[in-house]
N, C-alpha and C positions, 0 to 999 in steps of 0.2 A: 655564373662562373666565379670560384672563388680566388680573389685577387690577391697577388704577392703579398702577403703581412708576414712573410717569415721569418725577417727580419730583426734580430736582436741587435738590442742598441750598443754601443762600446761601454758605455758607464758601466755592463754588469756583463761586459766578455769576460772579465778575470775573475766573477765568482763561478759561471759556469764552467770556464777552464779548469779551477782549482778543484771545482765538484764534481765536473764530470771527465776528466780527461782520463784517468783510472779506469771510471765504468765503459766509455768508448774503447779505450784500450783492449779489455777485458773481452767487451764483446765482440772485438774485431778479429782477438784471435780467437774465442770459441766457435764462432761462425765459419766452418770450412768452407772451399772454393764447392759449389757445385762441378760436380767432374765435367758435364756435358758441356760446358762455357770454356776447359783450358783451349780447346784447340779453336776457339773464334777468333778470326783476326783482329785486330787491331791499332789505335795509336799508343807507343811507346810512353808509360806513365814517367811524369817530371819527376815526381818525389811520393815516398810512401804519406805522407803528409796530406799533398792534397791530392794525389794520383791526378788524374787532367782536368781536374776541376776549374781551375786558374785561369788554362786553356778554351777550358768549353764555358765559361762564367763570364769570365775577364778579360776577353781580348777586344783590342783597341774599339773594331766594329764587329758589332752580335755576326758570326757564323764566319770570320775568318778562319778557325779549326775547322768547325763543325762540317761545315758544307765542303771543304777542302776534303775532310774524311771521307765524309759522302760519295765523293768522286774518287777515290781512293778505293775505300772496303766496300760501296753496296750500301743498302737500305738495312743492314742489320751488324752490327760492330760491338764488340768490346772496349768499354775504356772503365779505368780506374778512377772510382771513388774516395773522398779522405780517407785514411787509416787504412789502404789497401784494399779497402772493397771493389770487388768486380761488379761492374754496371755494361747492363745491353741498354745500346742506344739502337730505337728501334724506328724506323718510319715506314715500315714496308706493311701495303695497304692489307692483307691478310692477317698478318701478323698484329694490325692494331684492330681490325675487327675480333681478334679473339680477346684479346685484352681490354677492351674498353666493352664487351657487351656480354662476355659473361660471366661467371661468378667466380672464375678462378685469381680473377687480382683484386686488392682496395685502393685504397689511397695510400702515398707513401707515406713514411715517418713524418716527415718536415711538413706534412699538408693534415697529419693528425696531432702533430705539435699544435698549429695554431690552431684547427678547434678546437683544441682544448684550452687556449688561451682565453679566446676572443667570442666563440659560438656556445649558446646554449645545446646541453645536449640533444633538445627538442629539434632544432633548426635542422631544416631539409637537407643538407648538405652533410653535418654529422650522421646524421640518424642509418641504421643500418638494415638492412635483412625487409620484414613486412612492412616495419615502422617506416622505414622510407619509399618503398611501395605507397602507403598508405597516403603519407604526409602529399606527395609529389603529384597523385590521383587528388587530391582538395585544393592544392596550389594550381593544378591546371588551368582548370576552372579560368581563372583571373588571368590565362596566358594565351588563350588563344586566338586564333588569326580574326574571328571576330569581336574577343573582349577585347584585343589590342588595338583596333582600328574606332573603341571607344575611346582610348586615351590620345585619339590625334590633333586633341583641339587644345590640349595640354602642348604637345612639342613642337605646335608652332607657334602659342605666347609665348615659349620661352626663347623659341628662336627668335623671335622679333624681340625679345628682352636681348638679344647676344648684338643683336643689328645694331639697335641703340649704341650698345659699349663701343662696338667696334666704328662706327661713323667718328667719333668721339677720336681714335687714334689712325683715321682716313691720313693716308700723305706720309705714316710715317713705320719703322720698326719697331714691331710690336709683339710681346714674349703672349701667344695665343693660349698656354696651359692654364693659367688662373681664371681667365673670361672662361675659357671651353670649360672648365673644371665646374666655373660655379653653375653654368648655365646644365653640366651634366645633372648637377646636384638638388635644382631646384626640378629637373625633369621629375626624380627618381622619388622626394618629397611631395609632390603635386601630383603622381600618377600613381604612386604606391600608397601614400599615406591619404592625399587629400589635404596636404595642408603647405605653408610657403614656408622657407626655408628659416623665414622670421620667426613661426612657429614650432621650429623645429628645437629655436635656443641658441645665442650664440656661444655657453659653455661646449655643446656637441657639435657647432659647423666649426670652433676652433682646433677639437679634439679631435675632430673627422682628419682635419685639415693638414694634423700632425701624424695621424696614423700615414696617410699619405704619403709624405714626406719622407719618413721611417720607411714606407714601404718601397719609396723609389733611390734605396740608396743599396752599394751592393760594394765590400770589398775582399779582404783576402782574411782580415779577423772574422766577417759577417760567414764568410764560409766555414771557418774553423768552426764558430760559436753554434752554428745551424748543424751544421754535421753532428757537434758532440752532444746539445741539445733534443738531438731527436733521436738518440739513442738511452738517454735516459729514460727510469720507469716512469710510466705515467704519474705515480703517486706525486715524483718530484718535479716533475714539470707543473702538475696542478699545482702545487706549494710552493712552485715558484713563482708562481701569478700574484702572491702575496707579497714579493722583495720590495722593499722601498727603491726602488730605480724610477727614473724619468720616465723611460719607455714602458715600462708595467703599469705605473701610476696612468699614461695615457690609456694602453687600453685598458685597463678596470675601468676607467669612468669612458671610456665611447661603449663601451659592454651595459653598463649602469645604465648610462643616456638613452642610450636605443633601448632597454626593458622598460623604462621610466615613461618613454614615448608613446610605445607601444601601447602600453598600458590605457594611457590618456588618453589615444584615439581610439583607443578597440570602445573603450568605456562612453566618448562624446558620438561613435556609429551608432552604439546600441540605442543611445537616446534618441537619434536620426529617426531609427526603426519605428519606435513607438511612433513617432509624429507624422509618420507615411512617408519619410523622402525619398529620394531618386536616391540608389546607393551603387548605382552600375559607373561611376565616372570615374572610379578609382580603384587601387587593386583590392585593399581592404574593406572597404564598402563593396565588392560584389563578391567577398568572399565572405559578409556576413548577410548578404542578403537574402531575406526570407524565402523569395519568390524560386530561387536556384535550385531546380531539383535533383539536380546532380550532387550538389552540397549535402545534401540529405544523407546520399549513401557514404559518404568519407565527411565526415564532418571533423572540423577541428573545433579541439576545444580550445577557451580564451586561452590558457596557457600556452598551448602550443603555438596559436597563431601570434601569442607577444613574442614566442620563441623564435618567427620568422624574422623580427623588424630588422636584427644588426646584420644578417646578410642581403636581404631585399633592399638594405642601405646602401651597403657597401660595396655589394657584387658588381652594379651597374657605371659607377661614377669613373672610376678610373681607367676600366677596360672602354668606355665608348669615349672618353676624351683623347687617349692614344689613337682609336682608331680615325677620331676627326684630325688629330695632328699630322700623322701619318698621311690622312689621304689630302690634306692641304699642302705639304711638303715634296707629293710627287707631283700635284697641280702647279705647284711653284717650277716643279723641276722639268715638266712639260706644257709650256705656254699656249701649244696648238691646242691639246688635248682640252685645254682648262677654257680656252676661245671656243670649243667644238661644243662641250661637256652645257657653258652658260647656256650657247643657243639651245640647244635642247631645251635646257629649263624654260626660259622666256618663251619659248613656243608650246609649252608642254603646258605651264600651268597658267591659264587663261582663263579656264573655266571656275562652276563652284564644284566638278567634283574633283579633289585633289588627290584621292587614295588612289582610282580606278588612274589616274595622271602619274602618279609616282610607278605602279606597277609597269605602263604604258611607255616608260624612259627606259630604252636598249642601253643611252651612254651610261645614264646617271646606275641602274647596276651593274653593268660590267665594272662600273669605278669603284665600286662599295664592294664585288667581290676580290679585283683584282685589290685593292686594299688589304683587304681581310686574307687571303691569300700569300701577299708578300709579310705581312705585320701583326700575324695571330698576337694575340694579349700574350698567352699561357705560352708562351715558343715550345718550352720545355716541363713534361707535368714527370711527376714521379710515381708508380705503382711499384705496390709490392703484392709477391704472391699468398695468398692464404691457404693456398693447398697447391702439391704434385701437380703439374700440367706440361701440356707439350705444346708449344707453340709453333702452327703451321706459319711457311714462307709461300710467297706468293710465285717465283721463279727459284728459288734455291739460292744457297750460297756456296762458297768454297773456303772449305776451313783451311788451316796453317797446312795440312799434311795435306791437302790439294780435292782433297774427296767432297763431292756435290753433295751437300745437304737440304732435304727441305720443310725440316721442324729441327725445334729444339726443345729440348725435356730442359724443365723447369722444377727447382725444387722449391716448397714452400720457405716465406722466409725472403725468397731472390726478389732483392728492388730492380726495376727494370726504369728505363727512362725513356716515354713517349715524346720523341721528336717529332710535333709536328710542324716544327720552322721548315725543316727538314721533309716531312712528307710534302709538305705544299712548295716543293721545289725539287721534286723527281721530276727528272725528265721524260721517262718512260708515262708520266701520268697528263703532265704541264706542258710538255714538250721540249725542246732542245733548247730553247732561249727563255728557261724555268725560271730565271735570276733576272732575268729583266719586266720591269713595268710594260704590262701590254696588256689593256684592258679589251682588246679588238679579239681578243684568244678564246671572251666567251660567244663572241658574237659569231664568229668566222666557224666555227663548230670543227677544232682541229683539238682540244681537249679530249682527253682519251675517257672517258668514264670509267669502266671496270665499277671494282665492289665501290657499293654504299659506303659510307663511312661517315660522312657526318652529315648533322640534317639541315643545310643550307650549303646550295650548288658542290656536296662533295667534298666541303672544309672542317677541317677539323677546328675553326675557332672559335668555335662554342662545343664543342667533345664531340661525344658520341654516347649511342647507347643509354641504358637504364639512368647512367649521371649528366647526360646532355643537359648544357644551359636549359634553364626553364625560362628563361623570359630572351630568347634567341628571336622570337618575331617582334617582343618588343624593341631591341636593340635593332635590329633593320628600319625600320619604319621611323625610328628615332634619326638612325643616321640620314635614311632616306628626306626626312623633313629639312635636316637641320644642312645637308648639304646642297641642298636645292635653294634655301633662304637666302644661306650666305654666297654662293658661287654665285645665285645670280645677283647680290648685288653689290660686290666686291672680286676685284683681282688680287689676286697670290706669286708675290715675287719673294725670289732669294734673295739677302741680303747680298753687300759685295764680296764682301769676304765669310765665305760658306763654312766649310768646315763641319756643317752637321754630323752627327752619326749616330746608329743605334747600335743600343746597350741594353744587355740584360739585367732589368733588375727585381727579379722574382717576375716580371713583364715587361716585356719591351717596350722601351721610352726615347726619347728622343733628348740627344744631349750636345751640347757648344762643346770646342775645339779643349776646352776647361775641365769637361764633363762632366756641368751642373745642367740639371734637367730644364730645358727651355725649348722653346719653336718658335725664336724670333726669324716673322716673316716680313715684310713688305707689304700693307697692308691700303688698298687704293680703292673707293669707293666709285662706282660705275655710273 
């Protein structure tokens, strides 16, 4: 999953205002309204400026518009984009299987701005058409439900490395993003690379640190500067990776770092090779390993596999620390559930086999789905179309002049925006009490199924279709370890004075009454 970097920093909002506000302009009026979008209802835009960006971006808690509209227009609505552009807000389960699995959308602007920042073109997630067929078919390999239950003995030293931290601050409040952060970090190093975070350099765990940081911040410039930047041509956004700015200077060198890395281990495996070692413990090691004969028919070459390192970094780290934050913040906020959730573990995991034990816990996944359900990473992804299409509805809607529709013709060109905060909070799908924590929803089997759509219990927070997370069982199995370690040997309290709330910032984070990024909880050792 590729995580919120979209990010431009304020030091150089005012050279892309001054560069690009012209071409934004320019292209905002050449790009007519698709006709078939005037008569879709929707909410009333604030300003030609930002249209309800503000609104759907910037309100106090992530989905105070959003989900309000939701319950207003339906599963499929119009709202206004900066500079007047018309945006479908979409979570209707039909309508995102057309979009997410066949060839008629890509990726929007602002999600092809940053690879071309930050991602080599080789990297699985740019790459297009065969080449990412190809790429994703050799990455597999290193992803599945048996190579990932190799990397188990990896995320529970590092759980027990988190145990450590946290005994250390037993008794007291404690901001859990930094400990969960590095302990993601060292997961992602130690199962991807093979090596500790130590050797990863601390010029790149500083650099990592501040992309980050950059990535969890979100205001009303950052929407200007995002909007007008990803309307510019490619030529000038690649030539703007060259500007002496803070923020560019960072990622050129986490870009630099992770090729540099890459490089070094791809090069200390192949020596591995010759000397006959075990190369299945890690994700790069059994993607050069000899014995692999699926490898054989999609093979990458070193370049392309150094091309993986900066998103195989960066993909994992900040989407599985929001969701450990997240799912420690509704334990805090239900004390039975979090009493109910320990015993399970403590009775669960007795034995030495742990995997067949994690699968064998009803609480411990309803908790990781209902998590992942209420706190998708990606709330909100952007596609745009690359050719004419009609997009089918699952029940119809009713447009302004009253008349049941149930497709809509799309014109090449049209960005559309996949709500899935918003799909995983239908009630026709979730049920009537969509907005409340209730992990008993997967057990009690009152969940409505219908279409497929993503490939874990039905969610869409790891995508769907041909761009589906590639390492989605590694992220389970990760969470699965690390929530079991810590719940059973630690309690989860709110502070007294609460206040929390989420916020979107390119991913949903967790923020103090301030609105700087934290999860201080209550942190009591069992």
């Amino acid at each position: 999953m590729l995580p919120g970097l979209a990010s431009y920093g304020m030091d150089h909002a005012t050279i892309f205002a001054i560069a690009g506000l012209g071409v934004a302009i320019y292209y905002s009026l050449q790009r007519r309204s698709n006709p078939s979008l005037r008569n879709i209802p929707g909410p009333p835009s604030s300003s030609w400026t930002f249209g309800n960006m503000l609104q759907l971006l910037l309100p106090p808690q992530y989905g105070d518009y959003e989900f309000t509209w939701l319950k207003k227009f339906g599963p499929v609505y119009l709202v206004k984009g900066c500079f007047g552009q018309n945006r479908l807000l979409i979570s209707d389960p039909l309508a995102l299987q057309h979009i997410l699995n066949g060839p008629h959308f890509g990726h929007g602007p602002t999600a092809e701005t940053v690879m071309d920042l930050i991602l080599d073109q080789n990297a699985v997630v740019a790459a297009k058409g065969e080449t990412h067929k190809r790429l994703r078919a050799a990455l597999n390999i290193a992803f599945t439900s048996s190579a990932v239950r190799n990397y188990q003995p990896i995320f529970e030293r590092v759980a027990e490395q988190i145990t450590e931290r946290l005994d250390k601050c037993s008794g007291s409040i404690t901001d859990l993003y930094p400990i969960l952060s590095h302990g993601a970090l060292s997961t992602i190093s130690e199962a991807v690379l093979g090596c500790s975070t130590r050797d990863l350099g601390e010029a790149f765990v500083t650099n990592n640190q501040r992309v980050i940081i950059l990535s969890s911040s979100q205001s009303s410039t950052r929407i200007i500067v995002q909007a007008i930047g990803s309307r510019l041509p490619k030529m000038i956004r690649v030539a703007a990776m060259h500007l002496p700015t803070t923020t560019f200077k960072v990622l050129r060198s986490v870009k630099s770092l992770a090729h540099q890395i890459g490089k070094r281990v791809i090069a200390e495996k192949l020596g591995a090779v010759q000397q006959g070692a075990n190369m299945r413990t890690d994700v790069f090691g059994m993607l050069l390993d000899p014995e692999q004969s699926d490898l054989k028919k999609n093979l990458l070459t070193e370049e392309e596999l150094v091309a993986q390192t900066g998103i195989l970094m960066i993909a994992g780290q900040d989407t599985v620390t929001n969701t450990l934050v997240f799912g420690f913040l509704e334990l805090a906020r239900h004390p039975e559930f979090q009493h109910q959730l320990r015993a399970e573990i403590h009775a669960s995991l007795r034995g030495p086999s742990r995997t067949s034990s994690y699968e064998s816990m009803p609480l411990l996944n309803a908790f990781i789905k209902e998590t992942l359900r209420l706190y998708p990473p990606g709330a909100l992804q952007e596609r745009i179309a690359v050719q004419d299409t009609v997009i089918p509805l699952t029940e119809g809607i009713k447009n302004s002049a009253g008349e049941l529709i149930n497709h809509i013709q799309i014109q090449k060109g049209q960005v559309v925006l996949v709500a899935i905060a918003s799909y995983q909070r239908l009630q026709s799908r979730w049920g009537e009490d969509s907005h409340q924590f209730k992990p008993s929803r997967w057990i009690d089997g009152t969940i409505v199924q219908g279409q497929a759509v993503g490939p874990y219990a039905n969610l869409l927070s790891f995508l769907g279709g041909p761009r589906v997370c590639l390492g989605w069982r590694f992220a389970i199995l990760e969470l699965q370890v690390f929530f079991s370690e810590l719940v059973g040997g630690f309690s989860f309290a709110l502070p007294e004075e609460d206040g929390l709330r989420t916020r979107f910032a390119n991913m949903l984070i967790l923020v103090t009454p301030s609105g700087e990024k934290a999860a201080p909880l209550h942190i009591t050792r069992i």
